[in-house]
C-alpha positions, 0 to 999 in steps of 0.5 A: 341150660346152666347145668349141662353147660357145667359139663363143658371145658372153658376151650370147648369147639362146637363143629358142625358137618356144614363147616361152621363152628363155635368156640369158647364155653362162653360162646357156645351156651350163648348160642344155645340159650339164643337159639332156646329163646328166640328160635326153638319153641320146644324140642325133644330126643328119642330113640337115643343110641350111646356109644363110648370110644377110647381113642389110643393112637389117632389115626387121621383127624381125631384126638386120643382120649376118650369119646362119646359117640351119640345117635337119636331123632330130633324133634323141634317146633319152631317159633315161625310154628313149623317143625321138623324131625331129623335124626342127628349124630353127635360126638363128644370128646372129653379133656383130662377133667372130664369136660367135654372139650370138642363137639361134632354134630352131623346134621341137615340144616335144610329141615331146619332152615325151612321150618325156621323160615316165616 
């Protein structure tokens, strides 16, 4: 968690498609090494899609610059001993230092509730 937590900037936001947010480095590799330890008991990804995009002049919404755009299949069991399986997207945008700064991730939180439920 430590090294791919090097690759976020201090300001980083973490949004999710539901309306919640983390922000702060310090906050947002607090609730990922809290959802590692005491929710998630494995996960992997498969069928990775990598897709990099350079924003020249926003249209709406996002931020220029450069960004990553990222689609693949979750696979997670759960501490209650249930597991789910879901595909994710995932955008990534990255600050003059190459870090990334802003996360969206767009999933469904009912699969991940139900098998986060006792």
């Amino acid at each position: 968690m430590d090294s791919w937590g090097n690759s976020l900037a201090d300001n980083v936001v973490w949004l999710w498609n539901n309306g919640d947010s983390v922000a702060g480095k310090t906050a947002v590799m607090a609730y990922w090494k809290d959802r590692r330890a005491n929710a998630i008991d494995s996960i992997s990804f498969a069928n990775d899609i990598w897709l990099p995009v350079k924003v020249n002049a926003p249209q709406k919404t996002e931020q220029a610059g450069v960004w990553l755009l990222g689609w693949y299949q979750i696979m997670a069991k759960y501490k209650t001993g249930k597991s789910m399986s879901q595909w994710s997207h995932i955008d990534y945008h990255f600050d003059a230092n190459d870090k990334v700064d802003r996360v969206i991730q767009y999933l469904d939180r009912a699969p991940i509730n139900a098998a986060n439920t006792k």
